[in-house]
N, C-alpha and C positions, 0 to 999 in steps of 0.2 A: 586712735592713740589713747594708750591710758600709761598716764603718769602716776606711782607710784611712791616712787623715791626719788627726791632732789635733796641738793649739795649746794649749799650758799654760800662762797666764799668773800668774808669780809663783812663782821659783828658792828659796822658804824650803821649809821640810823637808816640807810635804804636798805643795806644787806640784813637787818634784823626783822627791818617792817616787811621782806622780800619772806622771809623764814615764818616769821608772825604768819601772814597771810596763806601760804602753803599748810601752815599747822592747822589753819580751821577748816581748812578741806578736806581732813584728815588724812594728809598727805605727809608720808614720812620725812621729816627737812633736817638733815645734818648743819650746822650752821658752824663753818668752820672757819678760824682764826689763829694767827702765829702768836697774839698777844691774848694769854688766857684772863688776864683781867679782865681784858674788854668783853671775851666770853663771856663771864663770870655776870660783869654789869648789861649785858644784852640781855641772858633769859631770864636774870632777873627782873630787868626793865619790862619783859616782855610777859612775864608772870603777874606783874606788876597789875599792868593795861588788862588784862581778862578780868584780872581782879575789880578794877572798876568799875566796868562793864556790866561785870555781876552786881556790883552793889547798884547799877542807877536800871536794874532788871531789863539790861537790854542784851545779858546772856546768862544763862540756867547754870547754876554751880556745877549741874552735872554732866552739858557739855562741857563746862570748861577742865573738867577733870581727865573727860576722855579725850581732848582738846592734847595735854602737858604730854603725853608718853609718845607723838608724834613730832615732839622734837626735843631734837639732843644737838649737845656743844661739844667739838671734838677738835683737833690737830689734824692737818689733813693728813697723813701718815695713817690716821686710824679713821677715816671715811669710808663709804663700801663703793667697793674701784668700783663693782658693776649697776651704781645708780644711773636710772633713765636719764637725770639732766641735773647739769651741772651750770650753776648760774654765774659767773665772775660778776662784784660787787664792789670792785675797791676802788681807792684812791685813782681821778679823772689822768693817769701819767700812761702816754702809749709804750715808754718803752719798758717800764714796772708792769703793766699787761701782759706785752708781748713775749716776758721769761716766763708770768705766770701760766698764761696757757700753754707755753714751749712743756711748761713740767705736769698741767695737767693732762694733755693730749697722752703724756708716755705712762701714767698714774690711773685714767679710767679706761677702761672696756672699750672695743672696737663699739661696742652699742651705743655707748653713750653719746647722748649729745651734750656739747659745749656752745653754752649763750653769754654774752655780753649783755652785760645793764650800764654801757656806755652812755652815755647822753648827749654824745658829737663826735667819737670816733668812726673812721667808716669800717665797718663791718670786714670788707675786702682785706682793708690791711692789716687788723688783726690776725685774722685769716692766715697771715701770711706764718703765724709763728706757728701752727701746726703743719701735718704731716699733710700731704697729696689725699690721704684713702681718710681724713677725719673733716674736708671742708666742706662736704656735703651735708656733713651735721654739723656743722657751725652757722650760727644764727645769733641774732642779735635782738634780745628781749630787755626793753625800755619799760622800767614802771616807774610811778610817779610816786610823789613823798606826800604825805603817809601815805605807803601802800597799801597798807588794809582799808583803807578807805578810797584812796581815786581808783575809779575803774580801769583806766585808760592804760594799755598795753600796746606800745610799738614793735612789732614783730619786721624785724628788719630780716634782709637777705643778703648776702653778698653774692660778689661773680658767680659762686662756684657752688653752693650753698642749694639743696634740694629744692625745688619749689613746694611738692610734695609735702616735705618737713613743714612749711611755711603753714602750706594749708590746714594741713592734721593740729596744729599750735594753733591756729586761728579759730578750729573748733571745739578744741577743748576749754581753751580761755572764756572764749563766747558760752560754753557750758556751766562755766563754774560764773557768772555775771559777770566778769570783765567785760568791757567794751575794746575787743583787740582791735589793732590797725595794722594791714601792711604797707610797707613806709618803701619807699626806695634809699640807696645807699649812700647818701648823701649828707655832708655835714650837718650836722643837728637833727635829722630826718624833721619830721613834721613839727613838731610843738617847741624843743630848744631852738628849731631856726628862726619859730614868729616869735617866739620870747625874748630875743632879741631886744626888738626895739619894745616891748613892754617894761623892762628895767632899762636899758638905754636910754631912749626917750627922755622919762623921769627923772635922771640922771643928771642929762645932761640940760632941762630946765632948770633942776634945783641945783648947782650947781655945789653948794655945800652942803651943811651939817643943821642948815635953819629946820628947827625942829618946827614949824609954822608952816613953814614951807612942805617938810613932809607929810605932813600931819594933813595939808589941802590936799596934795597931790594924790596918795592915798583915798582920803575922803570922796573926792572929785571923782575915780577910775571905779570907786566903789557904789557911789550914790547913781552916777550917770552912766555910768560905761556897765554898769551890772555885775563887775568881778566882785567874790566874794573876799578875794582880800586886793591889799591895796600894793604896789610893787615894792615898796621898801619895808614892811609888813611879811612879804612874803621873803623875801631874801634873806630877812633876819630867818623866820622858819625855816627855812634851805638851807643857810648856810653861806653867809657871806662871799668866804675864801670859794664852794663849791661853785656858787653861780658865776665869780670872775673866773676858777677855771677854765668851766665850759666855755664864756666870752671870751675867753683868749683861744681857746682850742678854735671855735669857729672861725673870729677874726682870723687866726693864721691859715686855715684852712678855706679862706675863699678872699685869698691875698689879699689879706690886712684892709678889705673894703672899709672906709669909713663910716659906713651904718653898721657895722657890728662892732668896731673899736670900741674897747673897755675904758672905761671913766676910770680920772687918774683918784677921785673919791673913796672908789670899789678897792682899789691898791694899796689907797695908803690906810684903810680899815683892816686890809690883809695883813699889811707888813704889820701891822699895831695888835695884830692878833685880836680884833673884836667882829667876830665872826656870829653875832647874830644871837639867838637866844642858849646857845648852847655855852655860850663866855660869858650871860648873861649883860652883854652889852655889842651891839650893832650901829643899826642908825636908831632905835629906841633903848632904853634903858630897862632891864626886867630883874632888877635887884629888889 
C-alpha cells in the first residue's frame, strides 16, 4: 500500500493533529471543514506548532518548508474525489456520522477508502451508511490526541470490511513509526474501553470539585501507577465535554453497565461549558 493523498474531515484539535501528522510524511492531507474559521485557525495553529519546533531545533527550517505545501484547507466540494483515504474526524454523534459518510461514499472514487477516527462507535454500524460495493473499504482508524506525538493507531474492522485492507494499514502505519493495533469491533475497541475506569474511578472517589483532592489523585496515578499525566490532567487536555461523550456512548453501548456510568461531575462541567484547557477552565484553572 502506498498512501498518497488523504482527506481529513473536521479542523478541531484530533482532525488537525490527524492532518498535522500525515503533512510530515509528506503526505498530501486536505483538511477539510464546513466552518472556514476553524480552517483558518487549524493551519495556522498548525504552522504555528512547526514553528516551535524549529525554534527549540527539534526540526530544520527547511523541512518544515517542504513540510507547508503538503497540506491545504478546503470545503469539501473542492477536495480530490479520487484521494487514497479519506479519514472522518468530527464531532462523537452516530447519526451526524452516518449522513456524513451517506455523502462522502457518493463524493470519493470507487478506490477510495473511508475510516472513522471514532473512539466508541462500532465500525459495523457506521458501515451501515454506505453503499454494499464501499464496505470493504470502510475501516476504522483510532489516533490518539496529540497525534503527532502518541504512536498508537487502532485499526478497527467491521463485519464486512477487507481484512486485507487491515493488513496493508497495519504496515504502512508500522512504516511510518506508528505503533498500529488491530482492535476487534467492539465498543470502545482496546484503550477507550480500559479508560473507562481510569477517569471513572477518580471520579467517582473525588466525588467534587476538591482541588486537593485532585491534585493527590493525579499525583498518586502519576508518582505510583507511572502515567505521565494524571486523569483529570488529562481530561482537561482532551476535552472535558469529548471524554463524557465517549462515556456516555460506551455506557449506552454495553447497556448502561455501572462501571462505565458517567459522573454526574463530568455533566454538570459540560452543561457549564468548562471543557478543560480549551475554555481555559476544567477541573484545573489555566487563566
Amino acid at each position: 500500500m502506498d498512501i498518497k493523498s488523504v482527506v481529513v474531515i473536521g479542523a478541531g484539535t484530533m482532525g488537525s493533529g490527524i492532518a498535522e501528522w500525515f503533512a510530515s510524511q509528506f503526505v498530501s492531507v486536505e483538511l477539510v471543514d464546513s466552518n472556514q474559521e476553524q480552517l483558518t485557525k487549524a493551519i495556522t495553529q498548525i504552522h504555528r506548532s512547526w514553528e516551535k519546533l524549529v525554534e527549540k531545533e527539534k526540526l530544520t527550517s527547511c523541512k518544515m518548508n517542504q513540510m507547508k505545501p503538503f497540506l491545504e484547507v478546503k470545503q469539501l466540494h473542492q477536495a480530490n474525489k479520487n484521494a487514497d483515504l479519506v479519514i472522518e474526524a468530527i464531532v462523537e454523534n452516530l447519526e451526524i456520522k452516518k449522513n456524513l459518510f451517506t455523502d462522502l461514499d457518493k463524493y470519493f472514487s470507487e478506490k477510495t477508502i473511508l475510516a472513522s477516527n471514532t473512539s466508541s462507535f462500532p465500525i459495523t454500524l457506521l458501515a451501515q451508511a454506505v453503499k454494499e460495493e464501499r464496505k470493504a473499504k470502510f475501516i476504522g482508524l483510532h489516533f490518539f490526541n496529540p497525534a503527532t506525538i502518541m504512536k498508537l493507531v487502532e485499526i478497527i474492522t467491521g463485519k464486512d470490511t477487507a481484512l486485507q485492507l487491515a493488513k496493508d494499514l497495519y504496515q504502512w502505519f508500522d512504516s511510518k513509526d506508528k505503533k498500529p493495533a488491530l482492535c476487534k469491533d467492539s465498543p470502545g475497541f482496546i484503550v477507550n474501553r480500559v479508560a473507562r475506569s481510569f477517569y471513572g474511578e477518580p471520579l467517582r472517589i473525588a466525588e467534587t470539585e476538591d482541588q486537593a483532592k485532585l491534585k493527590e489523585i493525579d499525583h498518586i496515578l502519576k508518582e505510583v501507577g507511572g502515567f505521565k499525566m494524571g486523569p483529570f490532567e488529562l481530561m482537561d487536555l482532551i476535552g472535558v465535554e469529548v471524554n463524557y461523550s465517549v462515556t456516555c456512548s460506551v455506557w449506552e453501548a454495553y447497556n448502561k453497565s455501572a462501571r462505565f456510568a458517567p459522573h454526574k461531575l463530568q455533566k454538570q462541567m459540560v452543561d457549564e461549558k468548562r471543557f478543560g484547557r480549551k475554555t481555559k477552565k476544567g477541573f484545573y484553572s489555566y487563566e
